[in-house]
C-alpha positions as CSV (number, residue, x, y, z in Angstrom):
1,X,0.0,0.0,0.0
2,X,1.5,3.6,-1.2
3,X,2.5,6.1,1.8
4,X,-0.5,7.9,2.8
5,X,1.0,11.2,2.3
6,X,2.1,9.8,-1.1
7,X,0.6,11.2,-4.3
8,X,0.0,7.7,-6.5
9,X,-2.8,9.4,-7.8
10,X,-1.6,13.2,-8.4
11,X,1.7,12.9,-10.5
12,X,1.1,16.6,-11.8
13,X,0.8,18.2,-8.4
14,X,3.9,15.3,-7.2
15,X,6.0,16.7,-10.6
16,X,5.0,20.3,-9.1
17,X,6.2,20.0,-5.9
18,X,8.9,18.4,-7.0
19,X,10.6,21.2,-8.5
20,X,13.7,22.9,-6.8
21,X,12.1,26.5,-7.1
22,X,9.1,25.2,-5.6
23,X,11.2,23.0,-2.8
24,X,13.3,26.0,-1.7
25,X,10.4,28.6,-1.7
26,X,8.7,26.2,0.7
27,X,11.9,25.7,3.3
28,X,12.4,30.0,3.2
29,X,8.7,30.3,4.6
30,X,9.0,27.4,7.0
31,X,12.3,28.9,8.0
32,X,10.6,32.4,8.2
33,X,8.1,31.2,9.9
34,X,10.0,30.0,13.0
35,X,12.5,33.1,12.8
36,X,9.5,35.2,13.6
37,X,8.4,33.3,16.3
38,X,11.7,33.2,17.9
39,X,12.6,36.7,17.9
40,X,11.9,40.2,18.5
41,X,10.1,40.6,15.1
42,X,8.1,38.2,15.9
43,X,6.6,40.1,19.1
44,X,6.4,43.1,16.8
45,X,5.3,42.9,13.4
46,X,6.6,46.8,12.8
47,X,9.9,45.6,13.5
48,X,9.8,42.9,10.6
49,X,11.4,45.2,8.5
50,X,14.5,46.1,10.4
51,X,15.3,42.2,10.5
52,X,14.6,41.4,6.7
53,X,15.6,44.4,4.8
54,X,18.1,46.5,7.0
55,X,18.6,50.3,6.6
56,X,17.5,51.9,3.8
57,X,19.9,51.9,1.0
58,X,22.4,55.0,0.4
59,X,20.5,56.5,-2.4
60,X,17.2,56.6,-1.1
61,X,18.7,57.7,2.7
62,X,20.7,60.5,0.5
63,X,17.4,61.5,-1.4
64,X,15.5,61.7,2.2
65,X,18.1,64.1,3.5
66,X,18.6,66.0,0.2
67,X,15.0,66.8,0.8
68,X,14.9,67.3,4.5
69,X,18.2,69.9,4.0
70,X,15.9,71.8,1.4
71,X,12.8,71.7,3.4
72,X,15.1,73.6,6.3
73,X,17.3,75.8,4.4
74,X,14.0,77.2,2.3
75,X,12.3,78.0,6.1
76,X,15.2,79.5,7.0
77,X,15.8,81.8,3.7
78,X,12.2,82.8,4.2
79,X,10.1,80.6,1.9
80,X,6.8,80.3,2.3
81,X,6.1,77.5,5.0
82,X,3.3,74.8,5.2
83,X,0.7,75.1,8.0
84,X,2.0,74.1,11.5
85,X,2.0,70.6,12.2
86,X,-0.1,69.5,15.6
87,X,3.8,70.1,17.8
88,X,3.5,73.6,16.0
89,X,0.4,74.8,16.6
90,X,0.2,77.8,18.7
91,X,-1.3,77.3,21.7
92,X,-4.7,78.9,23.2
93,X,-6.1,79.3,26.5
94,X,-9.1,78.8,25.2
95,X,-8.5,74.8,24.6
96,X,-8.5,75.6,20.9
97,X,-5.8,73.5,20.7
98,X,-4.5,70.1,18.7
99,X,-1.4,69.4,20.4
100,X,-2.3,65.7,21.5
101,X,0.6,64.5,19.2
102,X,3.1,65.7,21.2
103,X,5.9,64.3,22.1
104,X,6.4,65.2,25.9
105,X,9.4,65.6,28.3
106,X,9.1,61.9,30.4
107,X,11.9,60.7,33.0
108,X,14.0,57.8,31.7
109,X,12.1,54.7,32.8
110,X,15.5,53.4,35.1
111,X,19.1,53.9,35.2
112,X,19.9,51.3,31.9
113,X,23.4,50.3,30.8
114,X,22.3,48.7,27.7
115,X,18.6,50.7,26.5
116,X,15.8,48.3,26.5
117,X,14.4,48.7,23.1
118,X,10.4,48.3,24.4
119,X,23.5,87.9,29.2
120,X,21.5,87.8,31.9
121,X,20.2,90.3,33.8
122,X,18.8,90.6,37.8
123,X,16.2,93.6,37.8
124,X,15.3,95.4,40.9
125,X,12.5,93.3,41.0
126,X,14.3,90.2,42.1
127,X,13.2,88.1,39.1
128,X,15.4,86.3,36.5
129,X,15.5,86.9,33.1
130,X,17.1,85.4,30.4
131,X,18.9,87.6,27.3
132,X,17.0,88.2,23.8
133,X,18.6,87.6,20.4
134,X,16.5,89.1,18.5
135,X,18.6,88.3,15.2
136,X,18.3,84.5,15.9
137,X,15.5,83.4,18.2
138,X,12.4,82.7,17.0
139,X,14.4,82.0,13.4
140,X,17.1,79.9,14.0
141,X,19.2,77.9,12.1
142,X,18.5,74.2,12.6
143,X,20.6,71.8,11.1
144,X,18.7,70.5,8.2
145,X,21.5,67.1,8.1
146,X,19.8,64.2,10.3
147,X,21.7,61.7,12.3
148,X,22.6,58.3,11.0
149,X,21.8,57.1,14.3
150,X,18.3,58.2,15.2
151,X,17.8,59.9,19.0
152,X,15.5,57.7,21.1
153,X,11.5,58.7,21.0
154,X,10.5,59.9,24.2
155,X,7.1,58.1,23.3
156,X,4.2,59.9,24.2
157,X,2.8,60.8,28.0
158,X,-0.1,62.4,29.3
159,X,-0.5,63.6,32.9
160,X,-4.0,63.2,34.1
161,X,-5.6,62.6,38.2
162,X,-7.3,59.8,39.6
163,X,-9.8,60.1,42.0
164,X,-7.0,60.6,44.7
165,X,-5.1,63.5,42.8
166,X,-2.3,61.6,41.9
167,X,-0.5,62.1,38.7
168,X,-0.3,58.6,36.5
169,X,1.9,58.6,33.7
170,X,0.4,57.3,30.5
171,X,3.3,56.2,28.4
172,X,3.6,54.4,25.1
173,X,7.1,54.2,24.6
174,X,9.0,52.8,21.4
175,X,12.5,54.1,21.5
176,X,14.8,54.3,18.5
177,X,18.4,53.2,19.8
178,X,20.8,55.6,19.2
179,X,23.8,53.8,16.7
180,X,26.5,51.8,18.7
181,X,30.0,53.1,18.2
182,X,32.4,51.7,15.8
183,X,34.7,50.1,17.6
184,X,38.2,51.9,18.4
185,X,40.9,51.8,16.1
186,X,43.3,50.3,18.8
187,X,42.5,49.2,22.5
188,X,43.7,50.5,25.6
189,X,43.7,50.1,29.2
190,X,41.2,52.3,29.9
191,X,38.7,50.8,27.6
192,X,39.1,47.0,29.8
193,X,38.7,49.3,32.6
194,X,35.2,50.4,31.0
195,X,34.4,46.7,30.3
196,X,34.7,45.7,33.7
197,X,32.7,48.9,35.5
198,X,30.4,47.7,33.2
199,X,30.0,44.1,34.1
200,X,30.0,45.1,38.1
201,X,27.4,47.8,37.3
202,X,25.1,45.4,35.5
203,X,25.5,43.1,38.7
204,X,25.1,46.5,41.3
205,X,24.4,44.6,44.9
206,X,21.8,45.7,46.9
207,X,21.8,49.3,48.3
208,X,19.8,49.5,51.3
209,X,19.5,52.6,53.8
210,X,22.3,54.2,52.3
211,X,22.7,57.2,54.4
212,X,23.6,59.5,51.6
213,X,21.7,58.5,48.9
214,X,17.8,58.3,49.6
215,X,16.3,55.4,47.5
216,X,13.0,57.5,46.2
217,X,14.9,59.8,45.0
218,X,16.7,57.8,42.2
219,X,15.5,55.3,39.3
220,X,17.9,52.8,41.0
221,X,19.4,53.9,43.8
222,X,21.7,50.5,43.9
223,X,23.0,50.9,40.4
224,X,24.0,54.4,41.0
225,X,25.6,53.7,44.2
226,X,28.1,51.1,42.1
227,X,28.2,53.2,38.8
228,X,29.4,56.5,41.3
229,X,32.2,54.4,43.2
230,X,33.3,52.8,40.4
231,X,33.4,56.3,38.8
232,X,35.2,57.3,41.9
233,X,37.9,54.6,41.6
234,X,38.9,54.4,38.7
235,X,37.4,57.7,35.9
236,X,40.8,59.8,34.0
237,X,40.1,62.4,32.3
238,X,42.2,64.3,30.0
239,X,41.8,68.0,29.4
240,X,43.2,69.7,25.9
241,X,45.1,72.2,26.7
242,X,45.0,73.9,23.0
243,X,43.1,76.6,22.4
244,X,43.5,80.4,24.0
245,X,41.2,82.4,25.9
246,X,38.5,83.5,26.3
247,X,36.9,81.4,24.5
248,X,38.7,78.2,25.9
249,X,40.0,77.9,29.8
250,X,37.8,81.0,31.0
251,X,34.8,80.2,32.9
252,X,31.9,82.2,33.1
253,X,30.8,81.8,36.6
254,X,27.7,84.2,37.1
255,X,24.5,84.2,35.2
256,X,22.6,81.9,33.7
257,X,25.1,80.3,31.6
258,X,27.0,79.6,34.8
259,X,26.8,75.7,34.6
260,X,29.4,75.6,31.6
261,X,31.3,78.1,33.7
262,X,31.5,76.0,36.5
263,X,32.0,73.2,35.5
264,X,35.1,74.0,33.4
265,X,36.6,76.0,36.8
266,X,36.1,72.4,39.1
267,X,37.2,69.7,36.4
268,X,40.3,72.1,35.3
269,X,41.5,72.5,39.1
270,X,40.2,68.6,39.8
271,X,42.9,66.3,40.8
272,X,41.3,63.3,41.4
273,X,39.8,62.8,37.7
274,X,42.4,64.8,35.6
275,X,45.0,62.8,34.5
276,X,48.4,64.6,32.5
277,X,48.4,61.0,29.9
278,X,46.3,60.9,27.6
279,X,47.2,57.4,27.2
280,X,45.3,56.5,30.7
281,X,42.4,58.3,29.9
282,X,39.0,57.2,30.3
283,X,37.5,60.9,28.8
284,X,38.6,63.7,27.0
285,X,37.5,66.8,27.6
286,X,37.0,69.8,25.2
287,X,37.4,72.9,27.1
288,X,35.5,75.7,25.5
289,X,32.5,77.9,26.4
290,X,29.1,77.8,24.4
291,X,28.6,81.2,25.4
292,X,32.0,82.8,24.7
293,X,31.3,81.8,21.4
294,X,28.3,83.7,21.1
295,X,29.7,86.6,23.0
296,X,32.7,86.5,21.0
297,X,32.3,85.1,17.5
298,X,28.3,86.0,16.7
299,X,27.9,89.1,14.4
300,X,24.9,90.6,15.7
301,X,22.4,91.5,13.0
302,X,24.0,89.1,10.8
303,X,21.5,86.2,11.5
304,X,23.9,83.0,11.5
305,X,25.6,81.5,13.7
306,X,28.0,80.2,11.0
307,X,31.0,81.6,12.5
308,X,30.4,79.6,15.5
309,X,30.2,76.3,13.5
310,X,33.5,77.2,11.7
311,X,35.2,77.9,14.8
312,X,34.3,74.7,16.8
313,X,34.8,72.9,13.6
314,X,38.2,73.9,12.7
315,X,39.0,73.4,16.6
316,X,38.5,69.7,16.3
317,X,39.8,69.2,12.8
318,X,43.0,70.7,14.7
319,X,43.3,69.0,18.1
320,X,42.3,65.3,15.8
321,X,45.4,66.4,13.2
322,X,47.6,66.6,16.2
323,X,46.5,64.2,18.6
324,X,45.4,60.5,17.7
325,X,43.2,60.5,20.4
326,X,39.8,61.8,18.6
327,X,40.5,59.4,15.8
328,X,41.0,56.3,17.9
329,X,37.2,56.8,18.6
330,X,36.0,59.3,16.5
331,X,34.9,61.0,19.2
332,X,32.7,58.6,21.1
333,X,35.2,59.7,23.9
334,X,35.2,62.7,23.7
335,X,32.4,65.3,26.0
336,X,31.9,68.7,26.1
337,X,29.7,70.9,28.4
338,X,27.5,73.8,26.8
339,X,24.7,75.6,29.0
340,X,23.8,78.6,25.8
341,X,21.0,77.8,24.0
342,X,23.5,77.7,20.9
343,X,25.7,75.2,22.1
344,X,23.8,72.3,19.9
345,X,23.7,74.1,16.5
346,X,28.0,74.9,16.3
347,X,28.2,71.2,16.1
348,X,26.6,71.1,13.0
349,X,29.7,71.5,10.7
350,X,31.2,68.6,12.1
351,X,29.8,65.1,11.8
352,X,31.4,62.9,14.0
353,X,31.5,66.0,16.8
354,X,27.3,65.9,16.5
355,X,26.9,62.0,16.0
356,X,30.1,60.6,18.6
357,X,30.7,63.3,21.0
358,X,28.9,63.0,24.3
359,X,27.2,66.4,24.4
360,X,26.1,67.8,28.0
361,X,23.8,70.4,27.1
362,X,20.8,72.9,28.9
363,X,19.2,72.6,25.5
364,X,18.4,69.3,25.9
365,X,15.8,69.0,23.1
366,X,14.5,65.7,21.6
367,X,12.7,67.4,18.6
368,X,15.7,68.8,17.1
369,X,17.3,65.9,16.4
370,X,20.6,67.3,17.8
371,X,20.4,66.1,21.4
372,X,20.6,61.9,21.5
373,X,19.1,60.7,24.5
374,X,21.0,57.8,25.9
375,X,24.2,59.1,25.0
376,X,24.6,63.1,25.6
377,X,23.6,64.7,28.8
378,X,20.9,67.2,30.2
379,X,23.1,69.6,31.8
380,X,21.1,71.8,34.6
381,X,20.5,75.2,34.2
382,X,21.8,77.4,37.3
383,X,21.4,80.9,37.9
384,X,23.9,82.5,40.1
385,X,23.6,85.8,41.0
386,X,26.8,85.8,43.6
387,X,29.8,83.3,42.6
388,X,31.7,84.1,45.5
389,X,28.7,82.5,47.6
390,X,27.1,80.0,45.0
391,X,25.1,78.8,48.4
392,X,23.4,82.3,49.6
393,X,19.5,81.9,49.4
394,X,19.5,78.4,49.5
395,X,16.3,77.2,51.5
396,X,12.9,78.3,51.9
397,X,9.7,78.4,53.9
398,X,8.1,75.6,55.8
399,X,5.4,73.8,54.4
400,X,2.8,75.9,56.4
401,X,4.2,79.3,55.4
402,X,3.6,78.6,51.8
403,X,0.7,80.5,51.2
404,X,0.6,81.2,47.4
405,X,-0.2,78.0,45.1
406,X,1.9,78.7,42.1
407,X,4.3,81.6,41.1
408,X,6.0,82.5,37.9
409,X,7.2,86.1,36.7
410,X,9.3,86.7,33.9
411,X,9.7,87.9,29.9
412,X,7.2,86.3,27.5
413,X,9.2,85.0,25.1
414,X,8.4,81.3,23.4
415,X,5.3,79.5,22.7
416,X,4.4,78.8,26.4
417,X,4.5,81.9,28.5
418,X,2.2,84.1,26.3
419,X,-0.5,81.9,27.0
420,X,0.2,81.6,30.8
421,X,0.0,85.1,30.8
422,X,-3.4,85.0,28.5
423,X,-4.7,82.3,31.2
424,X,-3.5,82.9,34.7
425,X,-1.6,86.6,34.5
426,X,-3.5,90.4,35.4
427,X,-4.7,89.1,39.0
428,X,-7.6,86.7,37.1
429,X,-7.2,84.6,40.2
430,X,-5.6,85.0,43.5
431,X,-4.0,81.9,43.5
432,X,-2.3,81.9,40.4
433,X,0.2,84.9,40.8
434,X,1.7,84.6,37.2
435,X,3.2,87.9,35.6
436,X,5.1,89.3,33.0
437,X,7.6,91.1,35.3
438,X,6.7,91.7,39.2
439,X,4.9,95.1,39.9
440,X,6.6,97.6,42.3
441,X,3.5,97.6,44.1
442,X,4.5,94.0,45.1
443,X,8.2,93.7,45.4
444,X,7.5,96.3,47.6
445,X,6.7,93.6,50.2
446,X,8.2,90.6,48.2
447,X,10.7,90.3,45.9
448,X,10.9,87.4,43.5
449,X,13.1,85.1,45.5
450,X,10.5,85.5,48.2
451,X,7.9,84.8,46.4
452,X,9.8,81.2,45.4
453,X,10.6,80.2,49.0
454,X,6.9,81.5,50.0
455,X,5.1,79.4,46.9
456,X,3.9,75.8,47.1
457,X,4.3,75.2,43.8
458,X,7.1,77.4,41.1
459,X,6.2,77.1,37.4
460,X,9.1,77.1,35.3
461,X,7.8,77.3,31.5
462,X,10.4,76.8,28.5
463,X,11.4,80.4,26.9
464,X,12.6,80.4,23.3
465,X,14.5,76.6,24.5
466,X,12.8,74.2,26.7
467,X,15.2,74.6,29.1
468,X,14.9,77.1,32.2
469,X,17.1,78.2,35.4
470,X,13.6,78.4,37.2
471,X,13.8,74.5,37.4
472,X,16.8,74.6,39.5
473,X,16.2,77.8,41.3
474,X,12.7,76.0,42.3
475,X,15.0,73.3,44.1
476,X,17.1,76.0,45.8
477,X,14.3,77.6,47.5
478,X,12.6,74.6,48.1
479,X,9.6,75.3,46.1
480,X,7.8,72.0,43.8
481,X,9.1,72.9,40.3
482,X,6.1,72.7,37.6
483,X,7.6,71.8,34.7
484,X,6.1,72.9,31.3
485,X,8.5,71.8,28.3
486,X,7.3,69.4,25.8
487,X,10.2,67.2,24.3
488,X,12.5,68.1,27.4
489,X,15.0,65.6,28.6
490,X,15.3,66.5,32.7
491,X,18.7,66.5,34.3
492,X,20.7,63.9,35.5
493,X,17.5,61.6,33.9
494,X,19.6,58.6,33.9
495,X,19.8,58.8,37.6
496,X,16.8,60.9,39.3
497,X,13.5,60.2,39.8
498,X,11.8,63.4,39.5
499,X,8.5,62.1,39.6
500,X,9.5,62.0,43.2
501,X,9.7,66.2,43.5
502,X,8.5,67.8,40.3
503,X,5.1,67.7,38.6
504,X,5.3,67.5,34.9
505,X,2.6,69.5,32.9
506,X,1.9,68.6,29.1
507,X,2.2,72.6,27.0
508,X,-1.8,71.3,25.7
509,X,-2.8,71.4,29.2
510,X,-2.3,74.9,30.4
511,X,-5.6,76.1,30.4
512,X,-6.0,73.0,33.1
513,X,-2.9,74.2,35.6
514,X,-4.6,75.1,38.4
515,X,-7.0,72.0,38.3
516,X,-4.1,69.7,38.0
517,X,-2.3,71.6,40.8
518,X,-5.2,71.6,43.3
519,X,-5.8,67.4,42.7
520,X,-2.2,66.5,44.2
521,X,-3.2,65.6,47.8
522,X,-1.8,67.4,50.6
523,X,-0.2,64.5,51.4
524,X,1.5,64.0,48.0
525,X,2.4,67.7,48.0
526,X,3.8,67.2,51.6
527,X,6.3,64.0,50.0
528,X,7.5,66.4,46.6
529,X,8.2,69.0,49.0
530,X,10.5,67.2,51.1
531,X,12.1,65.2,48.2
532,X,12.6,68.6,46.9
533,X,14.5,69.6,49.6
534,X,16.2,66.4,50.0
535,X,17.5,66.7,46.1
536,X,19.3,69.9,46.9
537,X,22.2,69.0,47.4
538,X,22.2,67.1,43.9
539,X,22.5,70.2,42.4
540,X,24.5,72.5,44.3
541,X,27.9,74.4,43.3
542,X,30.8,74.4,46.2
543,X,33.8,76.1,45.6
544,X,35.5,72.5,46.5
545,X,33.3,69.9,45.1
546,X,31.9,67.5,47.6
547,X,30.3,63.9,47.1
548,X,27.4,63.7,44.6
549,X,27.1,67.4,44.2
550,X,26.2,69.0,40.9
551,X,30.1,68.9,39.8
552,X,30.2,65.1,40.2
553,X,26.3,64.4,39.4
554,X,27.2,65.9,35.7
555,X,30.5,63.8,35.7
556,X,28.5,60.7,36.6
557,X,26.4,61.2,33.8
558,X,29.3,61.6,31.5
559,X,30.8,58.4,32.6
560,X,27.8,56.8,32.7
561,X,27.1,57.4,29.1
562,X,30.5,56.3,28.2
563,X,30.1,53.0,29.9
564,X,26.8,52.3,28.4
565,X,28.8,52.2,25.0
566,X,31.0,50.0,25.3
């Protein structure tokens, strides 16, 4: 008797699939078939893509760019523009909005070392302002040239109450990795040294009722705790001493630029991270100022900030024509620290200075495409009014004292402010006490920093960036900051918690501030406000650095990017 799953009977369909196109077409589908189920693709069909074709070919990547760099540079020239897209739309107190497509600023889900893939001026009034450039805000010059590695997607997030007031966090994250380094041209010391932090970091023991280090306050306190002492023992960094002042070696220590400024003053006079050979070094740092640039180099009235981009450019092309060190990596170890809202766009002249470099930046903007999460660094904003006393001020009311529920005065420059103003500003209700600039009739019995130390809640709105000083200044006098940036990376994100002490308020939702404010429990208020003041010290300057200040919180982040690549 024939087979049962013989064809006696069929020898057309037998002679059919008997064919070797026929055979091999069947054993690439059975195969497919059980590569989808036992992988990634198979979990997501979106992703079947990536796994069968790859990137997108050179010419059609160049034609996408081609385009993209025409689209910019005609916006920029002063062509006629489309209509604003949903992130563009101006916003309206009235709720005539359409801004749900947003991408908004979200804390990184936990401290990862391999990403999961699911001139300023102080007026009389006390308040802070920042400086106008008139020439270039509101028109700048993006770089049109995208990234070959994409920046990670933020996602989307909502923030809405439940029926207790507290804030849930509605996230639908799908990240795009940023692009793993190419591997150095030769190997080094340092770079086993890397390898290994990295292995004891992945295997961080157990931190519990560490003294210093309050658990709440961090996405994982225990992984910090091993990624800081291991930073501790072992971190070198070199410091180029090429270039002259003042635009390299000459810290700006007052203002609101002052983190750059600061920064450069502690690591330049560090001696436990700086190292004199270059060949020990874990880090190299590139010692210029964002805002000496500017101040220096921009042409005002001229609209560009080319000269900027030629300087910064023809500063690497000389340190990597003397030095092998930027071309053992390309870069990737490489950092520098920029608090002006400029700092991201003089990069753009230089590819492997935008795409390698770890960048610690204020600007820390996801929708520009300049700032990679994952690898560069949200640098905080500090406003110092006094540098020979970065601590005066610090501290604020008690709890009970706090009498006003929000505060916020300053210029009404950006997309946010003007409709705070339109919403909450000219005394519409008593306890909203937003303005444009503090009236005399007020300072007269409370300045501005008063006002922050005697307010329960501080809004700090982006300007022309999304970054603010009032974020940090918030901490200072102990005030709950009210953040309102969409596509904002917070500081030291890889690390902190700041759902823990901040409330984060979508740009759509406005209209809605006081409501959202007045559903936090007094109870959940009463937790932010002393996780606010137990923060502090996670962001305060001292003339001689001390453990897990702001000095070493940014250096932690540095290092901690640079192990994550490896």
């Amino acid at each position: 008797m024939p087979h049962r799953f013989s064809l006696p009977h069929a020898p057309a369909a037998r002679k059919f699939l008997c064919r070797p196109r026929v055979v091999v077409a069947c054993a690439c589908v059975a195969a497919l078939a059980l590569f989808l189920a036992a992988s990634p693709a198979g979990e997501d069909p979106s992703r079947l893509r990536a796994y069968l074709m790859g990137p997108l070919p050179g010419g059609v990547r160049a034609r996408e760019e081609t385009v993209v760099a025409a689209a910019v540079a005609g916006s920029f020239a002063g062509a006629a523009s489309p209509s604003p897209s949903p992130a563009e739309a101006p916003l309206s107190c009235l709720g005539e909005t359409n801004l749900s497509g947003r991408i908004e600023p979200i804390p990184a889900p936990s401290m990862f070392l391999v990403p999961a893939p699911s001139p300023a001026e102080n007026f009389d009034d006390g308040s802070m302002e920042e400086p106008e450039h008139p020439e270039i805000k509101g028109n700048q010059p993006k770089d049109p040239a995208p990234f070959l590695q994409e920046p990670i997607s933020s996602g989307s997030r909502t923030m809405s109450s439940d029926v207790n007031g507290e804030h849930e966090h509605h996230m639908d994250i799908k990240p795009v990795l940023p692009r793993r380094p190419e591997a150095p041209l030769w190997s080094t010391a340092a770079d086993e040294e890397l390898i290994y932090a990295k292995k004891e970091i992945m295997n961080a023991p157990l931190t519990l009722d560490d003294p210093d280090l309050y658990a709440p306050l961090f996405q994982n306190v225990s992984v910090f705790k091993r990624s800081y002492e291991l930073m501790e023992s072992f971190l070198k960094v070199f410091i180029y001493h090429d270039g002259a002042k003042p635009i390299f070696h000459s810290p700006e220590l007052k203002g609101i630029y002052a983190s750059e400024g600061w920064f450069m003053k502690l690591m330049e006079t560090n001696q436990n991270f700086v190292v004199r050979d270059p060949n020990r070094a874990h880090l190299f740092y590139l010692p210029y100022s964002s805002r000496q640039l500017e101040h220096n180099l921009y042409v005002p009235g001229s609209n560009t900030m080319e000269p900027l981009s030629i300087f910064v450019k023809n500063y690497i092309d000389a340190i990597s024509a003397k030095y092998p060190y930027w071309n053992r990596t390309k870069g990737a170890d490489h950092f520098f620290v920029a608090c002006h809202d400029w700092g991201p766009y003089t990069t753009k002249l230089h590819d492997e200075l935008r795409k390698n470099t770890i960048k610690a930046l204020c600007n820390a903007d996801l929708s520009e495409g300049v700032f990679i999460r994952g690898k560069d660094v949200s640098l905080p904003e500090t406003f110092l009014r006094t540098p020979r006393k970065p601590l005066r001020d610090i501290g604020g009311r008690p709890v009970a004292q706090r009498t006003i529920l929000a505060f916020f005065a300053g210029q009404m420059h950006g997309r946010v402010r003007p409709v705070l103003l339109k919403c909450w500003g000219d005394d519409k209700d008593p306890d909203m006490r937003i303005y444009s600039r503090l009236p005399r009739r007020i300072t007269r019995r409370r300045n501005y920093v008063q006002h922050m130390k005697s307010s329960k809640y501080c809004i700090c709105p982006m300007g022309y960036e999304v970054n603010s000083p009032r974020i940090v200044e918030a901490i200072y006098y102990e005030c709950v900051p009210v953040i309102i940036a969409d596509n904002f990376v917070l500081p030291f994100d890889d690390a902190l918690n700041w759902t823990s002490f901040s409330v984060v308020v979508a740009e759509r939702d406005v209209p809605k501030l006081k409501e959202i404010l007045l559903a936090i429990p007094k109870s959940r208020y009463i937790t932010l406000q002393s996780n606010v003041k137990r923060v502090q010290k996670h962001f305060l300057w001292h003339p001689n650095p001390v453990k897990y200040d702001i000095f070493h919180m940014i250096l932690h982040s540095v290092w901690f990017s640079r192990v994550n690549q490896m």
